[in-house]
SEMAR-105403 format. One record per residue: residue number from 1; residue in three letters; x, y, z of N, C-alpha, C in turn. Coordinates in steps of 0.2 Angstrom, whole numbers, m for minus. Example, Ala and Ser with C-alpha at 12.3 -4.5 7.8 and 13.67 -1.06 7.14 Angstrom:
% SEMAR-105403
<tikol 1; "ALA"; <66; m28; 39>; <62; m22; 39>; <66; m16; 39>> <tikol 2; "SER"; <64; m11; 35>; <68; m5; 36>; <64; 0; 39>> 
***
This chain:
% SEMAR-105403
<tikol 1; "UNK"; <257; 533; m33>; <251; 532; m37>; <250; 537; m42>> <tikol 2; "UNK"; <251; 537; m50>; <248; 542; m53>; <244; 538; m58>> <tikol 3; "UNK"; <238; 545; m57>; <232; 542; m61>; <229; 544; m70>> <tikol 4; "UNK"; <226; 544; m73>; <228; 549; m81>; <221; 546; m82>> <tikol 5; "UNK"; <218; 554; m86>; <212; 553; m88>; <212; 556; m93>> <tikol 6; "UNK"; <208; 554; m101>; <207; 559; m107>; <204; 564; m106>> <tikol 7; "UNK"; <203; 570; m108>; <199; 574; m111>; <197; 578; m118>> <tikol 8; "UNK"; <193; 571; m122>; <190; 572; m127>; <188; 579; m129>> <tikol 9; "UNK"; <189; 581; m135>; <190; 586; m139>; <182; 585; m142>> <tikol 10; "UNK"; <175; 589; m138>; <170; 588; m141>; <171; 592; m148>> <tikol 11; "UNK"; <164; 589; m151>; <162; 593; m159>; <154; 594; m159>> <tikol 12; "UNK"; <150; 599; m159>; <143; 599; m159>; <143; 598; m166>> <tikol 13; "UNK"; <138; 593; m171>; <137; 590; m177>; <132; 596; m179>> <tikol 14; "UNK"; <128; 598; m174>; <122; 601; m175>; <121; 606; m169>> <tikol 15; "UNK"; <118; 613; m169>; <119; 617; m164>; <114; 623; m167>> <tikol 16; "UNK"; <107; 622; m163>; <102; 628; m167>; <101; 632; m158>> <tikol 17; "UNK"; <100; 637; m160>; <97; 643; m155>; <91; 644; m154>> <tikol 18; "UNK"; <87; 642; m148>; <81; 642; m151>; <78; 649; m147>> <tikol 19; "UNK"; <81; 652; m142>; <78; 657; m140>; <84; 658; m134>> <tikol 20; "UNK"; <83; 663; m127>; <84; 666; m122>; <79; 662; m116>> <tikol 21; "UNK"; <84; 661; m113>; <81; 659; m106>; <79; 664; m102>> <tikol 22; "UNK"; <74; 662; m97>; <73; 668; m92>; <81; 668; m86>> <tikol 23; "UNK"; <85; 664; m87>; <90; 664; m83>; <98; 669; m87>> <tikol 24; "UNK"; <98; 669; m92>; <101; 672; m97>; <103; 671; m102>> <tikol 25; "UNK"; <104; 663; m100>; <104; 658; m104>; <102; 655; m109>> <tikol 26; "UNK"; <105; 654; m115>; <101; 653; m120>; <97; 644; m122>> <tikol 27; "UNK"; <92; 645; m124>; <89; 638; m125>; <93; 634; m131>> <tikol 28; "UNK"; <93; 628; m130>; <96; 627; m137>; <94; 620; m138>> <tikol 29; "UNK"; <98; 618; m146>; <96; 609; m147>; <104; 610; m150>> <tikol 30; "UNK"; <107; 604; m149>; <113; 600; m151>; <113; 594; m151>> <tikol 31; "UNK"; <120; 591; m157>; <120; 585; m156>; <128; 584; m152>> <tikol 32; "UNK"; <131; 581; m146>; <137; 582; m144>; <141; 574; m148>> <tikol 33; "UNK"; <147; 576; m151>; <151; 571; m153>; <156; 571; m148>> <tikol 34; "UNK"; <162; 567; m148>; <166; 566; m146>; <173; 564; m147>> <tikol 35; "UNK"; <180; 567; m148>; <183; 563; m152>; <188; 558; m149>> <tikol 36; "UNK"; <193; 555; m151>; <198; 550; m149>; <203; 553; m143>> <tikol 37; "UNK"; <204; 559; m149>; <208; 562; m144>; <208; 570; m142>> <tikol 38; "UNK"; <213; 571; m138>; <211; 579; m134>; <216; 581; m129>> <tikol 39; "UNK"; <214; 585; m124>; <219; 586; m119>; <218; 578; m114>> <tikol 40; "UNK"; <225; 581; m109>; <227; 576; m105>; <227; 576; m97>> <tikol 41; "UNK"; <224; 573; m92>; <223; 576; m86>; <228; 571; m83>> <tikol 42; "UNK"; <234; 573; m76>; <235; 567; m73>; <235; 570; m66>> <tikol 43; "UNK"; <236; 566; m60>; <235; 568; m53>; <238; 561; m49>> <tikol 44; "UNK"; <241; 565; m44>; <246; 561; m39>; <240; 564; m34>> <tikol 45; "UNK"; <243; 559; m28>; <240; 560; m21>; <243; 567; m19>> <tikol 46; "UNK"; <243; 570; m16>; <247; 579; m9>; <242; 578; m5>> <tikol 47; "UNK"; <245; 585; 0>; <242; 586; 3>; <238; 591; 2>> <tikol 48; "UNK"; <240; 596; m3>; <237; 600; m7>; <233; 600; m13>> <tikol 49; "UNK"; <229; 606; m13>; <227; 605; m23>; <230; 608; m26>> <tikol 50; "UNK"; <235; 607; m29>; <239; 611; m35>; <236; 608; m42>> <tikol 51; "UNK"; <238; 615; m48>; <239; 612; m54>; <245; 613; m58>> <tikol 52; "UNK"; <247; 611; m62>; <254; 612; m68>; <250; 610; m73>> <tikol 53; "UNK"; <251; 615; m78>; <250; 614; m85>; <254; 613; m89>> <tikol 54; "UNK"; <255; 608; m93>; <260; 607; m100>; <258; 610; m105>> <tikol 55; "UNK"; <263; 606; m111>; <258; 611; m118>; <260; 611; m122>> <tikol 56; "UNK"; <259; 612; m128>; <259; 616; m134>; <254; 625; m133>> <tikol 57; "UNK"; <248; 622; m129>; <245; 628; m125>; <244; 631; m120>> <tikol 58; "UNK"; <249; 629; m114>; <250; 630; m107>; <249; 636; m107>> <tikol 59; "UNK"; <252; 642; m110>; <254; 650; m108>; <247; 652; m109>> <tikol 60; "UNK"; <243; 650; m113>; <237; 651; m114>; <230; 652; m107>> <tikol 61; "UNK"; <232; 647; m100>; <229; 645; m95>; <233; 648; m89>> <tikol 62; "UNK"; <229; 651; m84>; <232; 651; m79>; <229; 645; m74>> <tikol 63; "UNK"; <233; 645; m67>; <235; 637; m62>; <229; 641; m55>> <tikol 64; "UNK"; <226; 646; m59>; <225; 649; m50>; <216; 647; m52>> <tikol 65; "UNK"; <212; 649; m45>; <207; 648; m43>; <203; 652; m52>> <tikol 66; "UNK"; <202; 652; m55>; <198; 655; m61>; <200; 648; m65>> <tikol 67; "UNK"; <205; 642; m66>; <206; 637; m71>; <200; 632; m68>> <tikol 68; "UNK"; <195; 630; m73>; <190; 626; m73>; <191; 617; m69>> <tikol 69; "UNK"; <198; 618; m71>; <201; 612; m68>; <201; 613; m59>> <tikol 70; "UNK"; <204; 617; m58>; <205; 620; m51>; <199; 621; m48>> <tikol 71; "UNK"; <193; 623; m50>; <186; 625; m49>; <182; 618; m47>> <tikol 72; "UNK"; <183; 613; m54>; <180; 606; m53>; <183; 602; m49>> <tikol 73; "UNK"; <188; 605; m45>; <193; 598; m39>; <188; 601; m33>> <tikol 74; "UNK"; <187; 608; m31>; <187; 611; m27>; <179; 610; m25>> <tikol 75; "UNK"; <174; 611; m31>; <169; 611; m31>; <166; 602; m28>> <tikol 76; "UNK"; <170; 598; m30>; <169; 591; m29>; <171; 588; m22>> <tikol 77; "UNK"; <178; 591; m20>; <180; 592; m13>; <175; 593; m9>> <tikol 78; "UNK"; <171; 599; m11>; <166; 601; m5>; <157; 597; m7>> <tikol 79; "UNK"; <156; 594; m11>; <151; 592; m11>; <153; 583; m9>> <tikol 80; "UNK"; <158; 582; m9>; <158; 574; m6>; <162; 575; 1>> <tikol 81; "UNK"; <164; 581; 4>; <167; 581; 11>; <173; 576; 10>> <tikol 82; "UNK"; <177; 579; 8>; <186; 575; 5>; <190; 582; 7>> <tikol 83; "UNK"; <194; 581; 12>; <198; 585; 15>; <204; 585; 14>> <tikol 84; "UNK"; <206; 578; 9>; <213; 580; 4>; <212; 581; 0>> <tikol 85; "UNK"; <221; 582; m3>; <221; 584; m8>; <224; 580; m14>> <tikol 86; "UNK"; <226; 585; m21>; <228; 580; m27>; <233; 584; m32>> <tikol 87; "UNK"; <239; 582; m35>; <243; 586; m37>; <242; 585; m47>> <tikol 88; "UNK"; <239; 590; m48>; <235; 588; m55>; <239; 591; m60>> <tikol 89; "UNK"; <243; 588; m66>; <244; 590; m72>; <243; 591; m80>> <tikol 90; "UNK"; <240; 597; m82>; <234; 597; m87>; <240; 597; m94>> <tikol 91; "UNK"; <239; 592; m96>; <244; 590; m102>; <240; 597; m110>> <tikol 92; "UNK"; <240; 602; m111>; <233; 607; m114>; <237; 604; m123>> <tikol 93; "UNK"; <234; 601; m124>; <235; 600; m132>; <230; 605; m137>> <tikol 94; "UNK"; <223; 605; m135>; <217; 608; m137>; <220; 617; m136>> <tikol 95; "UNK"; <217; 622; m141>; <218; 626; m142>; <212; 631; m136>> <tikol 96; "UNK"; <215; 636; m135>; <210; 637; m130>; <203; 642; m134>> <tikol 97; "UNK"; <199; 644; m129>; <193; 648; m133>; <191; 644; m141>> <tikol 98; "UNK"; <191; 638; m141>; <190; 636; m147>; <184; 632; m151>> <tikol 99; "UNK"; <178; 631; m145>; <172; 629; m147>; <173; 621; m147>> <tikol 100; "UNK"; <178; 618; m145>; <177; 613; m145>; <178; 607; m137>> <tikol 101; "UNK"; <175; 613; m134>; <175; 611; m125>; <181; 611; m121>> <tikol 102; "UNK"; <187; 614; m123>; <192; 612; m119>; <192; 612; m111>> <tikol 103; "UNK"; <191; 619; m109>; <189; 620; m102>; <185; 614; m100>> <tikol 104; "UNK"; <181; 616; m103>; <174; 610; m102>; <175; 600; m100>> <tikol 105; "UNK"; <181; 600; m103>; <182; 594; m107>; <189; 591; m101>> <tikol 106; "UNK"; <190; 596; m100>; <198; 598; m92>; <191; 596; m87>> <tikol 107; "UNK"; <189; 601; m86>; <185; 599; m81>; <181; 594; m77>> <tikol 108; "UNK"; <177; 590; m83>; <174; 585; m84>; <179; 580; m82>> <tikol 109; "UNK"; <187; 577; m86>; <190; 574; m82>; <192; 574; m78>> <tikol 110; "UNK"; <194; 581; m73>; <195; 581; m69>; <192; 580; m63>> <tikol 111; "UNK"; <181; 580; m64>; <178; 576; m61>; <178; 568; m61>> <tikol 112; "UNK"; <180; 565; m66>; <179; 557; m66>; <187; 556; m64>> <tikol 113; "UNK"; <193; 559; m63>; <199; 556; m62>; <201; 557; m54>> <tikol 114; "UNK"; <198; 563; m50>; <197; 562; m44>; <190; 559; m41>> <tikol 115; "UNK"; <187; 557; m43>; <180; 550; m42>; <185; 546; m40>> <tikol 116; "UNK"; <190; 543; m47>; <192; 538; m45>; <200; 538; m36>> <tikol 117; "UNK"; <202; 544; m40>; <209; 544; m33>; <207; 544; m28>> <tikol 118; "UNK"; <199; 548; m26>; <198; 550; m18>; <192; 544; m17>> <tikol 119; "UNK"; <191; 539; m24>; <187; 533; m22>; <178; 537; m18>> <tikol 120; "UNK"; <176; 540; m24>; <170; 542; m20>; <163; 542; m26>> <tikol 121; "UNK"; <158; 543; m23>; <154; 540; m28>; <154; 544; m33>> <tikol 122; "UNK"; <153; 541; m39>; <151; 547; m46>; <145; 551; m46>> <tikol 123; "UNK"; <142; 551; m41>; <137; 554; m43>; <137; 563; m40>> <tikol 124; "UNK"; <142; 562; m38>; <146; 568; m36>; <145; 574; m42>> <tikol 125; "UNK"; <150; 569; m43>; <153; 572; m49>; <146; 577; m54>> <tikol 126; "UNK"; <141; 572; m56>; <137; 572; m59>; <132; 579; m56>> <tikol 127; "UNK"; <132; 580; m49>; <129; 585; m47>; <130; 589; m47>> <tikol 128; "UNK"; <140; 589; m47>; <142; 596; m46>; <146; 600; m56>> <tikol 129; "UNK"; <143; 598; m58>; <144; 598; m67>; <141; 603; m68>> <tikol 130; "UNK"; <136; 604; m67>; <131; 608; m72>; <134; 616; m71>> <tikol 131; "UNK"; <134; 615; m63>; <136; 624; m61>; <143; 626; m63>> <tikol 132; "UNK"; <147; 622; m67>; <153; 625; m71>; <153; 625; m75>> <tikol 133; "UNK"; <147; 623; m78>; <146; 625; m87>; <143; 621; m90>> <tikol 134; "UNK"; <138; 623; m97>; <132; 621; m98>; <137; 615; m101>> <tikol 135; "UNK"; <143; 614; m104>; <146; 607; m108>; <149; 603; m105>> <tikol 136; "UNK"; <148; 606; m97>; <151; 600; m92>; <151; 593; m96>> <tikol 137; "UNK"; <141; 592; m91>; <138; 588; m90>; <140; 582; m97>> <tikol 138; "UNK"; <139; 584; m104>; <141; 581; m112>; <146; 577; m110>> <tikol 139; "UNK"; <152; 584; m106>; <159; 582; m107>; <160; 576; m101>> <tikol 140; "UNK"; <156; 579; m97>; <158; 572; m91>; <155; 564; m95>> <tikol 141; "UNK"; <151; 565; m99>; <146; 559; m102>; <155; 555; m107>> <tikol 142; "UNK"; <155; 561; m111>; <159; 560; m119>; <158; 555; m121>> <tikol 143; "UNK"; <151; 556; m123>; <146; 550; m126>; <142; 553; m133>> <tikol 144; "UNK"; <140; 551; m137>; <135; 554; m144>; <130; 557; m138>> <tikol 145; "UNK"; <129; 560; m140>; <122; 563; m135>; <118; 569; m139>> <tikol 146; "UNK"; <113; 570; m137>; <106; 575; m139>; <106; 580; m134>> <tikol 147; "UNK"; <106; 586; m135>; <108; 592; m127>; <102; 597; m129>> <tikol 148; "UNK"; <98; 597; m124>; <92; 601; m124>; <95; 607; m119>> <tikol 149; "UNK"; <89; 609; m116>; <89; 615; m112>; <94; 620; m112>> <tikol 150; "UNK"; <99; 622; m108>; <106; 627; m111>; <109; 621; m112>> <tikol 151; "UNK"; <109; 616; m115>; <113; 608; m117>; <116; 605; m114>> <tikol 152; "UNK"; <113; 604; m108>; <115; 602; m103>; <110; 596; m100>> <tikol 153; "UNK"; <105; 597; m103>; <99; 590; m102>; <102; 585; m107>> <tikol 154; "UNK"; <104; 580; m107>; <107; 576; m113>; <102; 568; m112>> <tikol 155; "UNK"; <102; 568; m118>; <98; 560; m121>; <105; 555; m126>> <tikol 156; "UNK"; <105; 551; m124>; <111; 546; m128>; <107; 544; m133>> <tikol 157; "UNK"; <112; 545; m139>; <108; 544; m146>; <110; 538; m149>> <tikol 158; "UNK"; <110; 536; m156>; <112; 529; m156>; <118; 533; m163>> <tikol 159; "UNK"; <124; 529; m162>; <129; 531; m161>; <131; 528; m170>> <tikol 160; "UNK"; <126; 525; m172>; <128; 522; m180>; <129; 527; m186>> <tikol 161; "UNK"; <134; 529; m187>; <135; 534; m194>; <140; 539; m189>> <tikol 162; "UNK"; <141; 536; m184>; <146; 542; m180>; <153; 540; m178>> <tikol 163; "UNK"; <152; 534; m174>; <158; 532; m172>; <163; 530; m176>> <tikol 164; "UNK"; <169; 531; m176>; <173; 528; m180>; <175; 533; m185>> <tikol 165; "UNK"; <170; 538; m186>; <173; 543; m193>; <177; 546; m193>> <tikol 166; "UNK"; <182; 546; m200>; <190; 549; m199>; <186; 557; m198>> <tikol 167; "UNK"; <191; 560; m191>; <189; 569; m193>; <196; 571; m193>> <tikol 168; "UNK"; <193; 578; m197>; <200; 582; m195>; <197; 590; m193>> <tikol 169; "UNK"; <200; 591; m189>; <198; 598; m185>; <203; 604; m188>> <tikol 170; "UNK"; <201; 607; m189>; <206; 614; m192>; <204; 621; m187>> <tikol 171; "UNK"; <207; 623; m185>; <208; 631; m179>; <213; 638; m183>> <tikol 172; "UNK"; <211; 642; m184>; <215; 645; m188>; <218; 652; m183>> <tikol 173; "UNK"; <219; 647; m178>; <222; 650; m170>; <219; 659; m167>> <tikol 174; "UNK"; <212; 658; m168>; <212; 668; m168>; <208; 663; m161>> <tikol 175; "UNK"; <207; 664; m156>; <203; 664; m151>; <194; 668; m152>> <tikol 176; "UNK"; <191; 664; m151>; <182; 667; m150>; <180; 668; m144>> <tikol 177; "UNK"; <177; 672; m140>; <173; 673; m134>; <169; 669; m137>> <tikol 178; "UNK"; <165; 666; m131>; <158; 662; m132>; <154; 666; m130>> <tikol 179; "UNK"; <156; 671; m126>; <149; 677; m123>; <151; 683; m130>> <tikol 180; "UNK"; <155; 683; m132>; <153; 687; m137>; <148; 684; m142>> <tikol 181; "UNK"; <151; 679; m145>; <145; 674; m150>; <139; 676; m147>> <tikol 182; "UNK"; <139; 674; m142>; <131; 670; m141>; <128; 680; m141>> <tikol 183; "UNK"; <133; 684; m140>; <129; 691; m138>; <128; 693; m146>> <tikol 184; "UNK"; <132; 691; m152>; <130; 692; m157>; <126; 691; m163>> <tikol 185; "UNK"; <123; 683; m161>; <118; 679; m161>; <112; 685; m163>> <tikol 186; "UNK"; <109; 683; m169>; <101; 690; m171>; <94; 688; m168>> <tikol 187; "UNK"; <94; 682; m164>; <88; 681; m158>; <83; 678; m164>> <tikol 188; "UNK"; <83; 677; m170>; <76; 673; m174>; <81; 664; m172>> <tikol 189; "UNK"; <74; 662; m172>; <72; 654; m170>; <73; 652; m178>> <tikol 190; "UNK"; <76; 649; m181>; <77; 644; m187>; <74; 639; m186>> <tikol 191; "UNK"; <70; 637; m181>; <70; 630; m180>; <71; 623; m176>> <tikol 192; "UNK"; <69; 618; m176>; <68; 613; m171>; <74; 609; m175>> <tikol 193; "UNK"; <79; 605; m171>; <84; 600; m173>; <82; 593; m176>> <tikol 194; "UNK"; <81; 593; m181>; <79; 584; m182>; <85; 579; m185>> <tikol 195; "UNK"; <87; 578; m193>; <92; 573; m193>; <98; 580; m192>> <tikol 196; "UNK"; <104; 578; m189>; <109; 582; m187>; <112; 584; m195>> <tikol 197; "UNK"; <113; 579; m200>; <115; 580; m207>; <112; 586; m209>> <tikol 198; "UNK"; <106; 588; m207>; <103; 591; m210>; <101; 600; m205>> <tikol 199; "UNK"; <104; 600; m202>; <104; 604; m195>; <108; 609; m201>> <tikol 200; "UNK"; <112; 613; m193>; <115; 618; m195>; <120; 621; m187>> <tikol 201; "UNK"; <121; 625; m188>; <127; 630; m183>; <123; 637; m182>> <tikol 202; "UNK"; <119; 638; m178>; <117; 646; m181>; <119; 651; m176>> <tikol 203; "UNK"; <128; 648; m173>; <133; 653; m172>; <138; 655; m177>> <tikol 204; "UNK"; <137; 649; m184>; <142; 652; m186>; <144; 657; m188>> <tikol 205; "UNK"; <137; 662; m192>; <136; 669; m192>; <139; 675; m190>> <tikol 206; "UNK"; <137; 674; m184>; <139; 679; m178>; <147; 677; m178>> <tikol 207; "UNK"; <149; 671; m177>; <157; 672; m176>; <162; 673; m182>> <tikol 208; "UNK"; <159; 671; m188>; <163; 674; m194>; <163; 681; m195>> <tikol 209; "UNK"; <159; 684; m192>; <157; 691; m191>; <164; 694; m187>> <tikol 210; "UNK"; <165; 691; m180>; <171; 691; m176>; <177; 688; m179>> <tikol 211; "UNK"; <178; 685; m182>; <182; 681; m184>; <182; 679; m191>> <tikol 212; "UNK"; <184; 683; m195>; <183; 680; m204>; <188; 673; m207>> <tikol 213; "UNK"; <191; 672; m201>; <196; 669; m204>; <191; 661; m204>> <tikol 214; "UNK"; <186; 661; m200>; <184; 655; m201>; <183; 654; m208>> <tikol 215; "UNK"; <178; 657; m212>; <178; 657; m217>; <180; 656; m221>> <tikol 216; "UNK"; <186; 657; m219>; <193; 652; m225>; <196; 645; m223>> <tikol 217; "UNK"; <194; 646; m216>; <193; 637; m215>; <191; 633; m217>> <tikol 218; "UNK"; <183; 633; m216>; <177; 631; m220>; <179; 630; m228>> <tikol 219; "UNK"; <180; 635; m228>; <180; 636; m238>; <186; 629; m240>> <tikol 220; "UNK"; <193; 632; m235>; <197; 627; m236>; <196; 618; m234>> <tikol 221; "UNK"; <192; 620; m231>; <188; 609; m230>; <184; 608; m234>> <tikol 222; "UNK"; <180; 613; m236>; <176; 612; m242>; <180; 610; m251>> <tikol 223; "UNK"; <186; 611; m250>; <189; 609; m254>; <193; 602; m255>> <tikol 224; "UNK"; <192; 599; m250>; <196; 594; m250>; <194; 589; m252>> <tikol 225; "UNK"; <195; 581; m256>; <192; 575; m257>; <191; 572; m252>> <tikol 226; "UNK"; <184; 570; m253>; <181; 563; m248>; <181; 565; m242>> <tikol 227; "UNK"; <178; 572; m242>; <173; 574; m235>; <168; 573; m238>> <tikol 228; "UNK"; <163; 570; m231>; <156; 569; m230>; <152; 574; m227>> <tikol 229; "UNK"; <155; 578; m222>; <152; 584; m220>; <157; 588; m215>> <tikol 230; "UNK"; <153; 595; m216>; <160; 600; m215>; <153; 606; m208>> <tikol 231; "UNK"; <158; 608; m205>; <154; 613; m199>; <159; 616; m194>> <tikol 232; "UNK"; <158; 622; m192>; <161; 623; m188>; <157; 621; m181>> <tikol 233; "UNK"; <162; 619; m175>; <157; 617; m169>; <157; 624; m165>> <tikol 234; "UNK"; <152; 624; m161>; <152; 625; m153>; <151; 634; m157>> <tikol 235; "UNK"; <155; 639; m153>; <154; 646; m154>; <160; 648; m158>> <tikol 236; "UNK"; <165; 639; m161>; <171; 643; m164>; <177; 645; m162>> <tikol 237; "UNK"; <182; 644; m164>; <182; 646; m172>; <185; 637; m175>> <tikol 238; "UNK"; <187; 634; m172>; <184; 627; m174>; <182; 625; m178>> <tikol 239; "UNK"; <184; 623; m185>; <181; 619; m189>; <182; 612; m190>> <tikol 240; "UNK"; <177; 606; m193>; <178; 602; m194>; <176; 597; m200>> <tikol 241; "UNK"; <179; 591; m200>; <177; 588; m209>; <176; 581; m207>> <tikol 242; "UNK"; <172; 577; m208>; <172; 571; m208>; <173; 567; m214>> <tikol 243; "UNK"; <177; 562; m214>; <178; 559; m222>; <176; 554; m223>> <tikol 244; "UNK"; <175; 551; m228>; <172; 544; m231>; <179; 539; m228>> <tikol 245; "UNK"; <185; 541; m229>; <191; 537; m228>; <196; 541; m223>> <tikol 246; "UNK"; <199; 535; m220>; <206; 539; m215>; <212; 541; m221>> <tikol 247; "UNK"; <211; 538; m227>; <217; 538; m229>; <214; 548; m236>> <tikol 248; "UNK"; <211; 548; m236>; <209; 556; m235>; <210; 561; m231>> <tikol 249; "UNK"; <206; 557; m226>; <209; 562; m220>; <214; 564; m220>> <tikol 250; "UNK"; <219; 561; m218>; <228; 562; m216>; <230; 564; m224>> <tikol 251; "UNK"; <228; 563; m230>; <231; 569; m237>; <229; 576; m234>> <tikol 252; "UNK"; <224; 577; m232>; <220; 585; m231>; <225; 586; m224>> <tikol 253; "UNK"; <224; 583; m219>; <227; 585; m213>; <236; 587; m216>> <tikol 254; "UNK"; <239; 583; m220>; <246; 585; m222>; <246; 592; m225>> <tikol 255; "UNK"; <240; 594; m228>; <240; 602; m232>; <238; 606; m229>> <tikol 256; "UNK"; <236; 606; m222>; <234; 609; m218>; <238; 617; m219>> <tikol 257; "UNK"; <237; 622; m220>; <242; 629; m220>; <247; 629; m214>> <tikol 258; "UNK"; <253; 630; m214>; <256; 629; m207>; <255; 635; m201>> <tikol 259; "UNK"; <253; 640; m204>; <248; 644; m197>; <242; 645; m196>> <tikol 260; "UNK"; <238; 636; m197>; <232; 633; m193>; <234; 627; m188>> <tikol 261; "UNK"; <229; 628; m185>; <230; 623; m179>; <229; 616; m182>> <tikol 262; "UNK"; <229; 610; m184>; <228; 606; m184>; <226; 601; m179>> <tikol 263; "UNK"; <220; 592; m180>; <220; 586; m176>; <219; 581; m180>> <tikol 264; "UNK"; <220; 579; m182>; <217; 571; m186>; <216; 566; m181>> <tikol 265; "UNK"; <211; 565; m180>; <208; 559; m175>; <201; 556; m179>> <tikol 266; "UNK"; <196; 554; m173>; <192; 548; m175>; <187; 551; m169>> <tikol 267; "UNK"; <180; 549; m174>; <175; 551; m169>; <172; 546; m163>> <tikol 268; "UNK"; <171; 544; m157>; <171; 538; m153>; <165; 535; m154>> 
***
């Protein structure tokens, strides 16, 4: 019996900082989207927990106790008292350090695909999210959603103007720390999140600083016909474009420079 679960490639539409937590954590407001496509998770019964990574980004990851995949089998083993095992393979499509929840998004299915192999209640799964990462809990959702506190408190938002929109995602492959972002972050509040159209990123800043190559991202989606709206997600370096039409989309996705990462998908 082998089992396969997606993991959607998030995009924060909107992402403001609004201060430091007493925990070290920072406060925040987002809005979490989600796209069609992404990494690939599959798992067979063993006796074991192993993992294998495939790829276009495999060399990127390692298979040991540190891979998020590996941490969420483990972590959920011990919270539902499941004494077998599962032989897990991470198909890595998604580009790694890239703001747009990979880790997160691996993990997340890898919570709901052994729910289903070891037939055990979800709510598992739901309890043991948060302590792998504040994008779990989104990712385990991978639903429109509203993310408060470290963004990790999430409200389901109503999904009109979102689902369905041609994206295209551009990475111009330079890797970003997210503890570097957030440590570069200049600590002033911009403000409370209201319509996301009208939001902002206020890591883009700090990561363009680390990374200038987004800058050419941007600039270069900024030039394209029949976007609707352009932002990079999460801490980076990830950018993306939403279009009026697919049949834009895929012109732009075709001129993409060929040492950028590339995705043309669809918002869900």
């Amino acid at each position: 019996m082998r089992l396969s679960e997606p993991a959607p490639a998030k995009l924060n539409l909107a992402l403001h900082v609004r201060g430091k937590r007493p925990d070290g954590r920072h406060e925040l407001e987002t809005i979490f989207a989600f796209c069609t496509d992404g990494d690939l998770l599959h798992v067979e019964p063993a006796e074991g927990l192993s993992l294998e990574v495939t790829g276009p980004f495999a060399e990127a990851l390692a298979c040991d106790g540190n891979n998020l995949v590996v941490r969420a089998a483990e972590s959920l083993a011990a919270k539902a008292g499941i004494a077998g095992g599962a032989a897990l393979t991470l198909v890595k499509i998604l580009p790694v350090a890239s703001g747009i929840g990979g880790g997160s998004a691996d993990a997340a299915a890898a919570l709901r695909l052994l729910t289903r192999l070891w037939k055990i209640d979800p709510a598992h799964a739901q309890v043991v999210a948060p302590a792998l990462g504040a994008d779990v809990p989104a990712c385990l959702l991978s639903m429109t959603a509203r993310g408060s506190g470290a963004g990790d408190q999430l409200q389901l938002i109503d999904r009109a103007g979102v689902a369905g929109s041609p994206v295209l995602l551009v990475n111009p492959l330079v890797p970003v720390s997210t503890s570097a972002v957030f440590a570069a972050w200049d600590g002033i509040d911009r403000g409370q999140l209201g319509d996301w159209r009208k939001g902002r990123n206020d890591l883009e800043a700090p990561a363009r600083a680390i990374a200038p190559g987004i800058g050419d991202v941007l600039d270069w989606l900024g030039r394209q016909p029949g976007t609707s709206f352009i932002r990079m997600s999460g801490s980076g370096a990830t950018c993306f474009a939403l279009f009026d039409a697919e049949q834009d989309r895929d012109l732009a996705a075709a001129g993409v420079p060929s040492d950028w990462w590339r995705l043309a998908t669809f918002l869900r």
